[in-house]
C-alpha positions in Angstrom: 304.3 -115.5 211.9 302.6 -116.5 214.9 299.2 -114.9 215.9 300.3 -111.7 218.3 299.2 -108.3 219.4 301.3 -105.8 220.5 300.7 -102.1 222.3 301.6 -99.5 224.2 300.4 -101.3 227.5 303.1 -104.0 226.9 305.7 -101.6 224.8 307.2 -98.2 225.9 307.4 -96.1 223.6 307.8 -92.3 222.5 303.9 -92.2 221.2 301.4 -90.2 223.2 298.5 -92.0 221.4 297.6 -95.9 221.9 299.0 -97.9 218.9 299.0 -101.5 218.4 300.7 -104.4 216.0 298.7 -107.1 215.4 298.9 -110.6 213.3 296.6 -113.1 212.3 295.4 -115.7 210.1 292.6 -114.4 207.9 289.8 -117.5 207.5 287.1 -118.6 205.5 286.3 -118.9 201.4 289.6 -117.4 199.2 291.3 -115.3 202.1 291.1 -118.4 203.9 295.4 -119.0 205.2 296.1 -115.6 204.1 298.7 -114.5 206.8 298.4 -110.5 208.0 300.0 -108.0 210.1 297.6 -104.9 211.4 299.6 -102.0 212.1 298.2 -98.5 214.1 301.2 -96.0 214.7 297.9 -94.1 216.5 297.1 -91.9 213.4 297.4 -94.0 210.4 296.7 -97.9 210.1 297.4 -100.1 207.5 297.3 -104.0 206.9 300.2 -105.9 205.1 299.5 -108.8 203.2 302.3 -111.3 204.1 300.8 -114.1 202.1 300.8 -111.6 199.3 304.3 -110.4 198.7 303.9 -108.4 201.2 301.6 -106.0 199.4 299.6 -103.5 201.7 295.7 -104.5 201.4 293.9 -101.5 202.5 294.7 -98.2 205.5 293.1 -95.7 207.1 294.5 -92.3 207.9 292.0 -90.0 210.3 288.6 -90.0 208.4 289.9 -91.0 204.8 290.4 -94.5 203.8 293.0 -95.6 201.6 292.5 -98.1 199.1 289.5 -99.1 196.9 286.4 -101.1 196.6 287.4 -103.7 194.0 285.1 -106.1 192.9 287.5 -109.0 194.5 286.4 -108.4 197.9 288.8 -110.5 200.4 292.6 -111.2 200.4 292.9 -114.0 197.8 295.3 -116.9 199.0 298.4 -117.1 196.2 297.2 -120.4 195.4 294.3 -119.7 194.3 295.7 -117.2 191.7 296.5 -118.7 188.1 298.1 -116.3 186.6 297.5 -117.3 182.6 294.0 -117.3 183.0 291.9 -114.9 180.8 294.9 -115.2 178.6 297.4 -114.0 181.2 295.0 -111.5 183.1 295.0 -113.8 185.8 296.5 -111.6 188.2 293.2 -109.2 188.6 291.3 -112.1 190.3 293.6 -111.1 193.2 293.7 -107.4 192.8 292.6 -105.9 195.3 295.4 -103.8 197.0 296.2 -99.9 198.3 299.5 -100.9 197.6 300.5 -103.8 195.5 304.3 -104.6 193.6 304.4 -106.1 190.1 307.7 -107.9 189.7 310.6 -109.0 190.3 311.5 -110.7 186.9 309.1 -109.5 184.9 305.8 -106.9 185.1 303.7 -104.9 182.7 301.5 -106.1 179.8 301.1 -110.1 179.2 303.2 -110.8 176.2 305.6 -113.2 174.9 309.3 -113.2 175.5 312.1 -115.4 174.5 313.9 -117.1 177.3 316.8 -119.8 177.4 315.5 -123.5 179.1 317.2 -126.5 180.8 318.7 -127.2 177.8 320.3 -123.9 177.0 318.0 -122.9 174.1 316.0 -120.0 172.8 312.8 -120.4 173.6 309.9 -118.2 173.2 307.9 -118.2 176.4 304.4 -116.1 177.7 305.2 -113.8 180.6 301.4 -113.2 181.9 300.6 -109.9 183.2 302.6 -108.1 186.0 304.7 -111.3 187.2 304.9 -113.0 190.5 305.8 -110.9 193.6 302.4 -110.3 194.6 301.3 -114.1 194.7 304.4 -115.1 196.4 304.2 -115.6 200.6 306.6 -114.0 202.7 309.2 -116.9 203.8 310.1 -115.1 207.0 309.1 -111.6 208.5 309.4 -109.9 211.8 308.6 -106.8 213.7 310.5 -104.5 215.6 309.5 -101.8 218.0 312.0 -98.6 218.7 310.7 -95.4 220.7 310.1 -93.7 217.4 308.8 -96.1 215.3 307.3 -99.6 214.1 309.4 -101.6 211.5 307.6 -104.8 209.6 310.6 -106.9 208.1 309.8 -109.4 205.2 311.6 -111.1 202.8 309.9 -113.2 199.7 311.7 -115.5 197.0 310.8 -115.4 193.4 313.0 -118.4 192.2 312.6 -121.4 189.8 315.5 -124.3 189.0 317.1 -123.2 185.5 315.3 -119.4 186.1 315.3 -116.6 188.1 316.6 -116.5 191.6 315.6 -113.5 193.2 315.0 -112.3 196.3 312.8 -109.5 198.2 314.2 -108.0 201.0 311.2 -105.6 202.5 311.2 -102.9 205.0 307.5 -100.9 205.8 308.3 -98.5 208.8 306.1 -95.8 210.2 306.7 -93.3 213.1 303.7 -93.3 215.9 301.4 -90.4 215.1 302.4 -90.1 211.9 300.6 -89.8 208.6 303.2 -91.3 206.6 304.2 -94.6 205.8 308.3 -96.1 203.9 308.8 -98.8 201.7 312.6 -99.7 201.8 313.0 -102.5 199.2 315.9 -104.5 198.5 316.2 -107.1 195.2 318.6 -109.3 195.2 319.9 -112.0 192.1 321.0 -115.0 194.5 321.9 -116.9 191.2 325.2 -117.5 190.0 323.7 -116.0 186.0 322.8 -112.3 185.3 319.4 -112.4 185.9 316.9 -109.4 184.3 314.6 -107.3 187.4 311.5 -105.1 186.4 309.6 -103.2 189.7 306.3 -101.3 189.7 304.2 -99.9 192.7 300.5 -100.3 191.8 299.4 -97.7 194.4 295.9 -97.7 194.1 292.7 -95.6 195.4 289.0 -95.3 195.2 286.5 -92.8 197.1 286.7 -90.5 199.0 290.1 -89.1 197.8 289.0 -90.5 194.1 285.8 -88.4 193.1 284.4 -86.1 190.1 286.8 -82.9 190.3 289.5 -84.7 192.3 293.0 -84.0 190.6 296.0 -85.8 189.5 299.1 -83.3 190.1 302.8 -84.5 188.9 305.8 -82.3 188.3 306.6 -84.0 184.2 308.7 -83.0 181.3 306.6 -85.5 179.3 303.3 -87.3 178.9 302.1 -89.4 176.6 299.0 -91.6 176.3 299.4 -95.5 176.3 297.1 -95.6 173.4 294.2 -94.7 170.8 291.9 -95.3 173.8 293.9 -93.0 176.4 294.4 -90.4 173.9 290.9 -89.6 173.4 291.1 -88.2 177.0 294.7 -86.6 177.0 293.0 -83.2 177.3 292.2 -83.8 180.7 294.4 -87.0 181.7 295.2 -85.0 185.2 291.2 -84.8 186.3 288.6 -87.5 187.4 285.4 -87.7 186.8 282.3 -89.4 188.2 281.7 -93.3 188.1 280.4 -94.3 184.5 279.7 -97.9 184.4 281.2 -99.4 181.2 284.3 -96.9 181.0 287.5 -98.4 179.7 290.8 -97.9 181.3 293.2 -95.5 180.2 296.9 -95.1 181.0 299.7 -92.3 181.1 302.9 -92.7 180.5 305.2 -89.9 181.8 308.4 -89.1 182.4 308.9 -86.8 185.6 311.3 -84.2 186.6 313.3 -84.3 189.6 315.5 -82.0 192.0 319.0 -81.6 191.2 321.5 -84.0 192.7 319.3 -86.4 193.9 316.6 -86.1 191.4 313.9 -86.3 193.9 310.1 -86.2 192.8 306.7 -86.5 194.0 303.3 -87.2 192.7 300.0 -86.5 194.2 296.2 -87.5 194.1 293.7 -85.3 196.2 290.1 -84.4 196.4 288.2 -82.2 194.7 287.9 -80.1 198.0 291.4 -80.1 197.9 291.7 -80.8 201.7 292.6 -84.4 201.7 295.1 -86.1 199.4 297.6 -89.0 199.1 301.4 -88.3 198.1 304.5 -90.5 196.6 307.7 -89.4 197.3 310.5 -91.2 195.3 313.8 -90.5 193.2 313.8 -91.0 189.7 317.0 -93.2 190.0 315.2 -95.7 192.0 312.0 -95.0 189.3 313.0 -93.4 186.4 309.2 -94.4 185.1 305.7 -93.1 185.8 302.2 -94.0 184.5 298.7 -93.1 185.8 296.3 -95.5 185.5 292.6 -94.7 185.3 289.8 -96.9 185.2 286.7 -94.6 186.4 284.2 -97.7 186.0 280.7 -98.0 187.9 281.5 -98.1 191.9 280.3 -102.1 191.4 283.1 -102.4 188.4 286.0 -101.1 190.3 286.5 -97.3 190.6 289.4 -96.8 190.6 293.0 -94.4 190.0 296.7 -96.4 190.2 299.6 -94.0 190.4 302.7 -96.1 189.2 306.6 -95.3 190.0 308.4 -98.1 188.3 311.5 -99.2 186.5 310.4 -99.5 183.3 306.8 -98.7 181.7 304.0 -101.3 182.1 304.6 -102.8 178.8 305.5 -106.5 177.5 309.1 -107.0 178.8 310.3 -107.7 175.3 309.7 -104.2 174.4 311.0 -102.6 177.3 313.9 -104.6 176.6 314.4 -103.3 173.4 314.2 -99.4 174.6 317.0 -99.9 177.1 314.9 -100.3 180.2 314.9 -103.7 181.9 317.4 -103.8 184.5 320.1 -106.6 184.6 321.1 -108.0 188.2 324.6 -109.7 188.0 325.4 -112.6 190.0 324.8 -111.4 193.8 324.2 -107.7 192.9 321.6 -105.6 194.7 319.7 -103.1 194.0 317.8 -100.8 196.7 314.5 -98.4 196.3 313.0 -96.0 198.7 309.3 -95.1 198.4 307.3 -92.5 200.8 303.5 -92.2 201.2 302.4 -89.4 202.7 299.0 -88.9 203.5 297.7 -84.9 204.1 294.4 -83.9 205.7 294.6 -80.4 205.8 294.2 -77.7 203.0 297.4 -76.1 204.4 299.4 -79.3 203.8 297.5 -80.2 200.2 298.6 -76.4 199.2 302.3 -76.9 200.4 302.5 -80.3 198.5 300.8 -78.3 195.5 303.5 -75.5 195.5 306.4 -78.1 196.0 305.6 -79.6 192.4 305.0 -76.4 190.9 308.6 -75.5 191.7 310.2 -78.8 190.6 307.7 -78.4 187.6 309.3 -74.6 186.7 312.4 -76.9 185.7 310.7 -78.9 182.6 308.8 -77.5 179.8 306.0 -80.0 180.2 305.2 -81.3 176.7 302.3 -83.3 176.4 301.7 -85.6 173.3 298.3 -85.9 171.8 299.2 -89.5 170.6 301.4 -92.1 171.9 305.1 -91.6 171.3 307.1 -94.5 170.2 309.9 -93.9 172.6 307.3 -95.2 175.6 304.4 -97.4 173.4 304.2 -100.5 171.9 301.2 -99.4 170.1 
């Protein structure tokens, strides 16, 4: 996309607050060639990372910033990403996103599979951790502006000769003076072979809406620690604490409850004030998976909380095969997913958020295991 900026002095619009859309080349050491679009609806900006699968680096809505201080710094270019190094941790040298997708083919834990080659054999084969999207560019994107809204357009190909051919068909929209951002996502299997799809949202923050006393809320009918490690702080897997240099991650796995019909749900981070929070809007056909991620590590380290709507839990792919839970794409089928981010700066709107998951929570029992459960670890 060619270097352009965009605004209300060259485009009429509905908005009553200056707003602009704005691409560039990002230069110098790793981001260097890392393509972006800036967008400011005139309340809440973002930037999307086209060289990255489109991810969304970091935004800002009002006074609170969204995202985290990761100890990667910049935009990394794709090409500097290998993804089996640190045996298949790779990935994390790029990670720094608000919003980040693991995918298409494969995501989760690095692990071995066993896939069919050129020659039409079995073969076992190392998927590294949380697959390619995010280290894929954007082959074309666009932007449209309506009187409502701004739409970013973007489509990215995960495809290989004798593998997967899929493609990413992205839509991030946002109406001017809005706190709210939608992620309309289309996969595709452009191959003439059934072809297997795994999608997580890595959405992502640090300070200020990430603190000691800020709170994790979640209408569930069941959570589960990933592990030993995660179940010594299942007693209080829904609060944060401080930064403690040398902590070690711990992850959720949950199954949430939905609204009737649609099956609707929501998750939500927010301060410990309780006036400023960040909330995920999604149905559990699109996701039927959830996990919190929590690594509260020194502020240097990477402090930092991931709230996770996928397809299938963040394990090795072989497992999640064998519960049932990798998705299979058949030759030119489609499948669509809807996420919302909303982001609230009031108490008033934290509380109403707080009493929509309450009622959609009167619905489940809410067990929580003190160990992991089979049905969702590999442990």
């Amino acid at each position: 996309m060619p270097a352009i900026r965009i605004d209300e002095t060259l485009v009429s619009t509905a908005s009553r607050q200056p707003w602009s859309v704005r691409s560039r080349t990002l230069r110098g050491g790793t981001q260097e060639g890392v393509d972006v679009v800036e967008i400011d609806n005139g309340k809440l900006s973002f930037v999307v990372l086209l060289s990255r699968g489109m991810g969304i680096w970091k935004g800002q809505n009002g006074k609170t910033r969204l995202g985290w201080d990761s100890p990667v710094k910049d935009p990394v270019h794709p090409s500097l990403v290998n993804a089996n190094d640190c045996g298949g941790l790779g990935w994390l040298k790029g990670f720094n996103e608000w919003i980040v997708r693991c995918g298409l083919s494969s995501m989760g834990a690095p692990g071995a599979d066993v896939l069919v080659d050129n020659n039409g054999n079995e073969m076992e084969a190392f998927l590294p951790l949380h697959g390619n999207i995010a280290n894929l560019p954007a082959r074309a994107a666009c932007i449209e502006i309506t009187a409502e809204e701004i739409i970013l357009r973007g489509e990215v190909h995960e495809t290989m000769m004798f593998g997967p051919a899929l493609r990413l068909n992205t839509e991030i929209r946002t109406c001017f003076g809005s706190s709210t951002l939608t992620i309309n996502d289309t996969v595709t299997n452009m191959g003439d072979n059934p072809a297997e799809h795994q999608l997580l949202y890595h959405v992502n923050y640090g300070q200020p809406l990430l603190e000691k006393g800020a709170r994790f809320l979640a209408p569930f009918k069941q959570v589960a620690p990933r592990d030993p490690r995660a179940a010594e702080g299942i007693d209080h897997f829904d609060t944060f604490d401080a930064a403690v240099p040398g902590f070690v991650e711990q992850a959720y796995f949950m199954e949430l409850a939905g609204k009737r019909g649609n099956r609707e749900t929501l998750a939500m981070l927010k301060n410990a004030g309780g006036d400023q929070a960040s909330l995920l809007r999604f149905s559990l056909k699109d996701f039927p998976c959830f996990t919190l991620w929590k690594n509260t590590a020194g502020e240097r380290d990477g402090y930092v909380t991931g709230l996770e709507p996928a397809t299938a839990y963040p394990n090795p792919r072989r497992f999640e095969r064998q519960k049932g839970r990798v998705i299979t794409l058949a030759s030119g089928q489609s499948r669509s997913t809807s996420l919302i981010v909303e982001n609230l700066d009031t108490k008033k709107a934290v509380k109403a958020a707080e009493a929509e998951i309450k009622g959609l929570q009167k619905s489940a029992k809410g067990k929580v295991s003190q160990t992991a459960i089979a049905r969702f670890s590999n442990i």
